[in-house]
N, C-alpha and C positions, 0 to 999 in steps of 0.2 A: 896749186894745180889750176891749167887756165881752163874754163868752161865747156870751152869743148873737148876737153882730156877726160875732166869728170862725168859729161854728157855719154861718153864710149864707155867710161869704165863702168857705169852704172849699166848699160844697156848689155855688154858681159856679165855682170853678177847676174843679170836676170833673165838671160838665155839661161845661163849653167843651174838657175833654178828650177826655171820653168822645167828641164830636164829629168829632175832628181824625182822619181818616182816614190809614192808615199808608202811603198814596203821597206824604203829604206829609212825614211826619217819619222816610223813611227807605225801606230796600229791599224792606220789606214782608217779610223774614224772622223778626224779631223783633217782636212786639207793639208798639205806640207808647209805652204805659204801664211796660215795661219796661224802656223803651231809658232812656240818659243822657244829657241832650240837655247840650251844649258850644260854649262862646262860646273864640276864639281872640284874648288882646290880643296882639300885637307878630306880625309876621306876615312876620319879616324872613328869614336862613336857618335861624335856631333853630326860629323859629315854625313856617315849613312842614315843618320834619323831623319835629318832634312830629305838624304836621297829617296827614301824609302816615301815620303810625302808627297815627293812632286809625280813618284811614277804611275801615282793614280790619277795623275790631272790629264783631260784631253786636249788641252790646246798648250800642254809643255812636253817637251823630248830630250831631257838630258841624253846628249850623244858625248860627254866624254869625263872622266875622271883624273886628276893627279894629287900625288902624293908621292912623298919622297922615301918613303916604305913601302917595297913592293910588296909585299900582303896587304896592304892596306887597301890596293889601287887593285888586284888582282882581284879580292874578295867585291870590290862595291863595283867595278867590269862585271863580273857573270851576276850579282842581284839585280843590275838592271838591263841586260842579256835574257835573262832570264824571264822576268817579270814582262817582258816587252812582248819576249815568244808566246808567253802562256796567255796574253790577252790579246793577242790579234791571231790572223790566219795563218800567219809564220810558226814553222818549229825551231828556227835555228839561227835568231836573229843574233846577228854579230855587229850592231851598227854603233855599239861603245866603243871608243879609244880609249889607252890607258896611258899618260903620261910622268915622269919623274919629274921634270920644269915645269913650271908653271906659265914661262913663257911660249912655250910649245904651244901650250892651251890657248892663251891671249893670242899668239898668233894664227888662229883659226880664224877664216870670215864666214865661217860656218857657226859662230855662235852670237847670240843676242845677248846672253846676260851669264852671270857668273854666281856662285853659293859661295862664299870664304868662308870656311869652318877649319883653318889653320889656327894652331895658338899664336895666343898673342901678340908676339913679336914677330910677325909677318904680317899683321892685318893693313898695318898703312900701306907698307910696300904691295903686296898683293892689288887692293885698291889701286892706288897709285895706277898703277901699271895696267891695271880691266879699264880704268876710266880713259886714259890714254890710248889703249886701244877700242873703244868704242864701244867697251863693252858695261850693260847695266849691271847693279849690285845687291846685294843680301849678302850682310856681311854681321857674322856672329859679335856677341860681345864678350869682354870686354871692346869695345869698337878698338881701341889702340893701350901701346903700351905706354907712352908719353902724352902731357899736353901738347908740345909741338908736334907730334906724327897726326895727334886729331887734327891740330891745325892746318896741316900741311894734307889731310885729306879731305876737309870742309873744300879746299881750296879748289884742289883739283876736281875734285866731282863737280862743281859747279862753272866751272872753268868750261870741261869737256859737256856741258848739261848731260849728263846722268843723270838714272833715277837711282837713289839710294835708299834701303830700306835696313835699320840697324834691329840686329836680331834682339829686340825687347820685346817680345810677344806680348808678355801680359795687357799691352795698350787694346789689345784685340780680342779681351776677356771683356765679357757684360760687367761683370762686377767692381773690377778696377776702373772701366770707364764712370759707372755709376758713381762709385765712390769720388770721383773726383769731379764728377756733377751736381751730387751733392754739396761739397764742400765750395767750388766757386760760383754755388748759387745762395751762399749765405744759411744752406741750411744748418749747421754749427754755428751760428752764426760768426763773428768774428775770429780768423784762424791767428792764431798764436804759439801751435807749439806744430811740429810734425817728429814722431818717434820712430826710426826707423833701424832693425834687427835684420842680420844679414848670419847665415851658420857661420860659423867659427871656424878657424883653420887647424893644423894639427902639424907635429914634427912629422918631418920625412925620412925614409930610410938613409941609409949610412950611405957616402959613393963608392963604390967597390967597380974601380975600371973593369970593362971587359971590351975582347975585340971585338968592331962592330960585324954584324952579325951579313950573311952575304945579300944582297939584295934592298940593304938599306941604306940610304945616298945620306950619310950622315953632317957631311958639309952644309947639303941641301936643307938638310933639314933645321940646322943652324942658325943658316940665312946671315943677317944682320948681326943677333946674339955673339956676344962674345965667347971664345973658346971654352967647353969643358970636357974633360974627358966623357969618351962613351958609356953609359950603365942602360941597362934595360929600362931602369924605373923613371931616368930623365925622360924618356919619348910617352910617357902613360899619363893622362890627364892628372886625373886624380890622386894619384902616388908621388906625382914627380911635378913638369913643367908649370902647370895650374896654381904650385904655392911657392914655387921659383922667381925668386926677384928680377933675375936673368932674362926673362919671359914676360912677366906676368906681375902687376902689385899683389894678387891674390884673391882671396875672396873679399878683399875691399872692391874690386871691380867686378871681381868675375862673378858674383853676387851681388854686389852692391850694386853695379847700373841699374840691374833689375827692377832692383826696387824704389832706388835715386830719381831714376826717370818716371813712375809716379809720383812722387813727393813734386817731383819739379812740377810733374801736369796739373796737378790739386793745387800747386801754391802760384800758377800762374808765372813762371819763373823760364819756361822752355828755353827761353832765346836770351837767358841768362844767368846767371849765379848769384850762390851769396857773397858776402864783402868782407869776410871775415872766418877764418877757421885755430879752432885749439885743438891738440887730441893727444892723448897717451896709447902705448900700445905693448903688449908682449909679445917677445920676438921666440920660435926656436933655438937652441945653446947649438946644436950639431945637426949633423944630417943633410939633405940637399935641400930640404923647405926651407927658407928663410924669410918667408913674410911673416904679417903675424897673424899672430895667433890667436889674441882677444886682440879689441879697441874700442876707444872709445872718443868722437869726434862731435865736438858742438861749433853750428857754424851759425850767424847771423844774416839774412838778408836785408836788403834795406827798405822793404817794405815792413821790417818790425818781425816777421816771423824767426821762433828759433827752431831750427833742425837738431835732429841728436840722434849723430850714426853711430851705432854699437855691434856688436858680435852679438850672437842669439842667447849668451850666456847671462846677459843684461836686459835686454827688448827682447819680447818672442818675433819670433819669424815676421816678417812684414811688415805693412804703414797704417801709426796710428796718428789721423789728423785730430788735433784737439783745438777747439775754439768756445767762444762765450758763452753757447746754448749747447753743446755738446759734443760727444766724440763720434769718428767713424774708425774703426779697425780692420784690414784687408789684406790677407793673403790668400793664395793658390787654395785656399781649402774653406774660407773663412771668410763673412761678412758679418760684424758686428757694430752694433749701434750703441749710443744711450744719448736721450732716451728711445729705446725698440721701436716708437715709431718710425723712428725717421728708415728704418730698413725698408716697407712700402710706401714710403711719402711720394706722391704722385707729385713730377715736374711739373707748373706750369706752363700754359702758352707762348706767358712773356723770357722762361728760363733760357739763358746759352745751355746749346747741344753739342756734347763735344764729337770730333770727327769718331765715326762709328764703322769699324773694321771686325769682324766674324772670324776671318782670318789673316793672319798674318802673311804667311804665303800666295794666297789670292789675292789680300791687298796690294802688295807688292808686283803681282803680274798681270793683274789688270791697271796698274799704274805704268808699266812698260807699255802696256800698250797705250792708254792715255796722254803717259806724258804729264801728268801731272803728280804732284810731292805721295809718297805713302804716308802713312801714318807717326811713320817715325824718323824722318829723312834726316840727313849726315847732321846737320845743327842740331838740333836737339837731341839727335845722341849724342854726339861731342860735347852740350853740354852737361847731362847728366854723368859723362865720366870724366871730367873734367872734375867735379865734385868727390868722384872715389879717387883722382889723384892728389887733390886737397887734403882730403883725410891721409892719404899714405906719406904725403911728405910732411906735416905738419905734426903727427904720432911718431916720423924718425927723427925729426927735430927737436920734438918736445918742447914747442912752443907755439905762442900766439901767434897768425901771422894776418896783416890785411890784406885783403885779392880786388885788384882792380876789374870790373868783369869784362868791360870794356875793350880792356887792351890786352887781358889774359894775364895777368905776371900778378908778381908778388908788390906789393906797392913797399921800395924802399927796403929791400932784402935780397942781398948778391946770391945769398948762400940756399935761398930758397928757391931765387930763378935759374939757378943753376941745373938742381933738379926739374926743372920742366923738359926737357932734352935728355936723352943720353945715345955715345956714340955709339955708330955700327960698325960693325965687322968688315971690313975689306973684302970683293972691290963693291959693299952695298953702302947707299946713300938716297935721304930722301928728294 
């Protein structure tokens, strides 16, 4: 576009702004021109939880939803319809759209930023395509269902300068941050082992075809994924696609980032990997789940530390960092120590502080507006799931394998880079 194409078409976006009166785009307590206006893809129980969070922000206006389940998009339409009417001077605000594409949505220049709360085998593609269109991210994890789709979204986010923020909240707990302030300030003193415990997966129901159901864009909802018959329980997180290989590695990722990407912050590792992964795993015999079910993964860095990812039937729930003078233990419910001082050990002056975010959501839209990285931007989420995809291929393998971190791949193993990739569906592609 030559300069002065772009000099007019900017000077139209912001006529047709200046226009848009603030009973449409919002509760009339913050300016229109201030607010962040928000398209919502996947609009399932992830999606609405996020929804339900941003609708109490004043300088955010989710104005549209999709979802390739019309109840899904109809129900999270009137909640924030809704909630929009009962907190301004409006009764009857209608200013949500409800979309089945999700390019519909990307193609709005009525929106700044995007929530992806689609499973997992849409999250590249999704990405891909808000980044291309101009739009910023908050984007659920698992971040992707392959190492290459991570790769190929580090890429483009940064390509298109987005902000990206990967839905690892826990970075934006006190405690988790503590804990790993603790640890790379020497107070364990030398770290040597990290123990980490993700819950355990479960056999799925049986597939018992049914027609799909009217109002459900089951293609859509496919995407990329390769063919399977329709059943109710594939479209439900936790019953169906969540422990579907088809989709998803499982609760190696879709639990395991979680907790992956502290181990990574505590072991000083963000912007890299270990060099080294072995793991065993039980699989389900039948049913639609087919990831597994226990496992168990020891991986090596090359700073000497060893990691050991397990199912919670082995580790309890969460990250236990253990070094020369002690341990720290940390989950969603739980801060333990030994020896118990170190739980109020006051940081020094000279201590590293690590980036300090209250919330996740905030962080993330006060970074849209900044312009600078959130707390958890596309690389270091990529590489923490980079790590639960180590563990998934090296427990179906059943073998040792070494990982270049460098270059991403298996160092000197066809049958293992193979798995970093798998095809999509026609006519989708990264």
């Amino acid at each position: 576009m030559k300069r002065r194409d772009l000099l007019k078409a900017s000077s139209r976006g912001l006529a047709a702004l200046s226009i848009i009166p603030s009973s449409v785009l919002g509760s009339g307590r913050t300016a229109p021109l201030s607010r962040i206006t928000v398209g919502m893809i996947g609009v399932g129980n992830q999606g609405r939880h996020h929804t339900k969070h941003l609708l109490g922000m004043p300088d955010v206006q989710v104005v549209a939803v999709c979802d390739p389940v019309k109840a899904h998009r109809t129900a999270a339409k009137q909640l924030v319809e809704k909630s929009y009417a009962t907190s301004g001077p409006r009764r009857k605000f209608k200013g949500c759209r409800a979309h089945n594409d999700f390019r519909e949505l990307l193609g709005r220049d009525d929106i700044d930023a995007v929530f992806i709360a689609s499973p997992e085998h849409w999250h590249a593609l999704h990405t891909i395509h808000a980044a291309k269109a101009g739009k910023d991210i908050y984007c659920e994890k698992a971040m992707s269902r392959t190492i290459a789709e991570g790769q190929a979204m580090v890429k483009t986010v940064r390509r298109y300068a987005r902000v990206f923020q990967t839905g690892t909240q826990q970075r934006s707990s006190a405690n988790f941050r503590r804990a790993c302030e603790l640890v790379r300030n020497g107070y364990i003193g030398k770290l040597h082992t990290i123990k980490v415990g993700d819950p355990k997966g479960y056999p799925g129901p049986k597939i018992t075809p049914a027609p799909v159901p009217e109002g459900t864009d089951y293609d859509m909802w496919l995407g990329p994924a390769c063919w399977g018959p329709y059943c109710p329980e594939r479209l439900i997180n936790l019953k169906g696609w969540m422990l579907c290989y088809d989709y998803t590695v499982g609760f190696q990722s879709g639990w395991g980032q979680h907790d992956i990407d502290i181990a990574q912050w505590g072991n000083r590792t963000d912007h890299t990997g270990p060099i080294q992964v072995a793991g065993s795993a039980t699989f389900p015999k039948a049913g639609l789940n087919d990831t597994a079910m226990t496992w168990h993964s020891e991986y090596l860095y090359a700073n000497g530390v060893r990691m050991i990812f397990t199912s919670d039937n082995e580790n309890p729930h969460g990250i236990r960092f253990e070094g020369s003078d002690g341990w720290i233990f940390v989950n969603r419910r739980a801060f333990r120590a030994g020896p118990t001082s170190l739980l109020k050990a006051p940081l020094s002056a000279s201590d590293e502080r690590l980036y300090n975010s209250t919330s996740h959501h905030r962080n993330f839209f006060d970074c849209v507006k900044s312009r600078r990285d959130p707390i958890c931007p596309v690389e270091v989420g990529h590489r923490s799931n980079v790590i639960c995809s180590m563990s998934n291929i090296a427990t179906r393998l059943g073998r040792k394998l070494q990982w270049n971190p460098k270059t991403e791949r298996f160092v000197d193993d066809a049958e293992a880079n193979r798995m970093l990739s798998c095809a999509m569906r026609q006519p989708w592609s990264l």
